[in-house]
N, C-alpha and C positions, 0 to 999 in steps of 0.2 A: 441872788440866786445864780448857779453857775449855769455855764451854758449846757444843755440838755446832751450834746456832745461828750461833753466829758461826764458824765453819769457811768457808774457801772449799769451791767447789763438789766434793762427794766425802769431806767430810770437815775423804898424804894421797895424789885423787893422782892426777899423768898422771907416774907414778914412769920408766918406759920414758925419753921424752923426756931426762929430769931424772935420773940414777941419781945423781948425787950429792948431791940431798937425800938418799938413805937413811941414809947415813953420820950427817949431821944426825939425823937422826929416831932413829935406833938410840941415839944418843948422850944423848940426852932421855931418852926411855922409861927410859934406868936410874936417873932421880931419881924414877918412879912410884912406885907401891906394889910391897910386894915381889912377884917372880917366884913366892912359894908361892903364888898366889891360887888361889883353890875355884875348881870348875867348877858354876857359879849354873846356876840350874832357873829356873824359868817367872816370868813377871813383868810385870807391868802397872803403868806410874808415871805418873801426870799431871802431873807435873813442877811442885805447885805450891808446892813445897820443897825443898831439899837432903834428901837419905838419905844421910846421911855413911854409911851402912855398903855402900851399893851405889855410890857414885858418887863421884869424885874430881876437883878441880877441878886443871888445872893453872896452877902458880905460879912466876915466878921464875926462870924460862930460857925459853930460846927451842930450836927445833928446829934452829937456822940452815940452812946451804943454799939453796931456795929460801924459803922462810918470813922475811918481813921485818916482822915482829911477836914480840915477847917475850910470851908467856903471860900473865896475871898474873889470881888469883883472885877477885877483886873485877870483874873483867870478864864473869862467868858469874852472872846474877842471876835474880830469883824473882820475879813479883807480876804480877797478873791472868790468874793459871790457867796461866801457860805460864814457860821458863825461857828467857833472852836472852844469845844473846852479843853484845858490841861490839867495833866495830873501832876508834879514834880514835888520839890523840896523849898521850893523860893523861902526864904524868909522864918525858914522853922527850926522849933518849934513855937519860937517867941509869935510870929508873926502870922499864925496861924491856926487860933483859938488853941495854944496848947498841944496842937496833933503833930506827929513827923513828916505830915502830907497836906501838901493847899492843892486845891479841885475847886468846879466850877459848876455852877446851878444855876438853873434859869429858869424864869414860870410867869405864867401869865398874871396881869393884877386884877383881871376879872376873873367870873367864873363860868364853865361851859356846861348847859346842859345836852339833850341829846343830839347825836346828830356824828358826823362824820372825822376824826380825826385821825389824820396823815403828818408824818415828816421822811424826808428822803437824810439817810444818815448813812455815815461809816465810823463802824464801830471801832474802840481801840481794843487792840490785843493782849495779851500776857494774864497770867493767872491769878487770882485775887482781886480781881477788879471788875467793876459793871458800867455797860455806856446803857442807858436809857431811854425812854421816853412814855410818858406814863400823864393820867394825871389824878388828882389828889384833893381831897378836902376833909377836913379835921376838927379838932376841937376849936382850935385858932379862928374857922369860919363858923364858930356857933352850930356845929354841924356833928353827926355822926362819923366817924371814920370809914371813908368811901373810896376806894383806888380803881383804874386799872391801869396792866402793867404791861408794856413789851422792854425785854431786858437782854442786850444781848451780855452772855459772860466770857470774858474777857478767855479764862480759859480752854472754852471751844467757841468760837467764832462762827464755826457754821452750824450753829444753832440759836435757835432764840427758844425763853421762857417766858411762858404769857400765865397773865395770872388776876384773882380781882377778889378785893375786900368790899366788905357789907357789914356795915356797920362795927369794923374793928374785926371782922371772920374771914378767915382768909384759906385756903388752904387748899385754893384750887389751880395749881400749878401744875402745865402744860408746855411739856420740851417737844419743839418742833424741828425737824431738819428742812435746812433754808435752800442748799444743793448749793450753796458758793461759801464764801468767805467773805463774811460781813464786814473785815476791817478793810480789803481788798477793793472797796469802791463803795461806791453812794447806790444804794436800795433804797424804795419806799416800805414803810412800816406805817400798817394804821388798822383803826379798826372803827367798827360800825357801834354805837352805842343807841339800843332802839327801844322807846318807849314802848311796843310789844313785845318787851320781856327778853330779847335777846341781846347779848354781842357775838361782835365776828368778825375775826383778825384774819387782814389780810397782809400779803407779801410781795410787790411790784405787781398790782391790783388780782392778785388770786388768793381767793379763801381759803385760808389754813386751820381755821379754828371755829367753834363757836361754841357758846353757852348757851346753855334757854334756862335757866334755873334750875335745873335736873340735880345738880350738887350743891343747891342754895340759895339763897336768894341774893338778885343782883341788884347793883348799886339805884340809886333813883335819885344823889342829893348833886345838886351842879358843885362841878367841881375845878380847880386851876388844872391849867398844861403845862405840864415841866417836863426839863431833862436834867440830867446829871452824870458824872462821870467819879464814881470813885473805889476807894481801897477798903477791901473790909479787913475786920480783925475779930477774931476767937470765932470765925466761920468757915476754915480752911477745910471741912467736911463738903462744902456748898462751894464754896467760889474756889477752891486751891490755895495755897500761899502767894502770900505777896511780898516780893523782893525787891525791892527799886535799882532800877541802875541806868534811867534815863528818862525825861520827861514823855508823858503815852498824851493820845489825844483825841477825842473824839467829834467827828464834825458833823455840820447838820446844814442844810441845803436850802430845806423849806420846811416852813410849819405848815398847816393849813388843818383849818374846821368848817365845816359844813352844817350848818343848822336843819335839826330834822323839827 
């Protein structure tokens, strides 16, 4: 974790649109770790290391759909107090499940049910691209398809897209203005996931959002923490175009969950 000092000030998925990324996505998730994962209790990481027992890097596929980047673990890296994903061209297309983009994904090998989760991040910039933080459970865990999402988009930065599927339904996306620039320093992003029916996303601890079921019913199935950082393709309505002309990068501080 970095020093608190240098913090900026305070510290996948627009799936609706796109329903045929999920296919993609669902199709991934079964090279993760197995579907028997625990259901992890409370935790505070400053990410200035791998925890192979908490955390799994993904390697060696891609999600395909919209996703135009191949995974690859060597792209999720460690050093001065925080953990980085990249987006560039290393090795491709050969060297990169076939896509002209290698990115980096990371998620936990348990699963979380309610309760509180935070990561302090800065987002990357440029259009056609999404830095992350969400979490996720699927066919892969025996499970209905359950998200929720903070996403910031690469094309506007000072904004974030909060969002959450129920069982495969999705379609409750909520663009918030942040009043900075997310790729401009480290914010915390998290939200409250609460067994009386609500969520509620907050922004360097102030509430910007919430759900209470009002547009449908929310998630209930424990789920993995991830983040991700990548490029889309045939969704330049939603994310902009993507044109590469130098490795982007998305960083992340701390994780942290709370068991409700």
């Amino acid at each position: 974790m970095r020093s608190p000092t240098t913090f900026g000030r305070g510290s996948r998925r627009h799936w609706l649109s796109v329903p045929f990324a999920a296919a993609g996505l669902t199709a991934v998730l079964a090279l993760a770790p197995s579907a028997q994962a625990a259901i992890g209790g409370s935790f505070s990481d400053g990410l200035d290391s791998l925890n192979s027992s908490r955390w799994y890097k993904a390697d060696g596929y891609s999600n395909g759909g919209v996703f135009n980047s191949g995974w690859r673990g060597d792209h999720v890296t460690f050093g001065g107090g925080a953990m980085t994903l990249t987006l560039d061209t290393a090795s491709c297309p050969s060297g990169c499940s076939g896509k002209p983009y290698a990115s980096g994904e990371f998620r936990t090998t348990d699963m979380y049910s309610y309760g509180r989760f935070e990561t302090s991040m800065m987002a990357a910039k440029g259009s056609g691209i999404v830095s992350s933080f969400f979490t996720y459970t699927g066919s892969s865990d025996n499970q209905p398809w359950d998200e929720i999402d903070v996403e910031i988009l690469g094309k506007n930065t000072t904004q974030a897209q909060l969002n959450y599927f129920t069982n495969g339904t999705g379609g409750h996306e909520t663009l918030i203005n942040l009043g900075f620039d997310a790729a401009s320093g480290y914010h915390r992003y998290g939200f409250e996931w609460a067994q009386n029916g609500t969520i509620t996303w907050f922004v360097d601890g102030r509430r910007v959002h919430q759900e209470n079921g009002s547009r449908g019913a929310l998630p209930t199935h424990p789920q993995r923490i991830m983040t991700n950082l990548w490029p889309g393709t045939g969704v330049d309505s939603w994310l902009g175009p993507f044109s590469y002309s130098r490795p982007l990068t998305a960083r992340y501080d701390s994780i942290s969950y709370t068991k409700f």
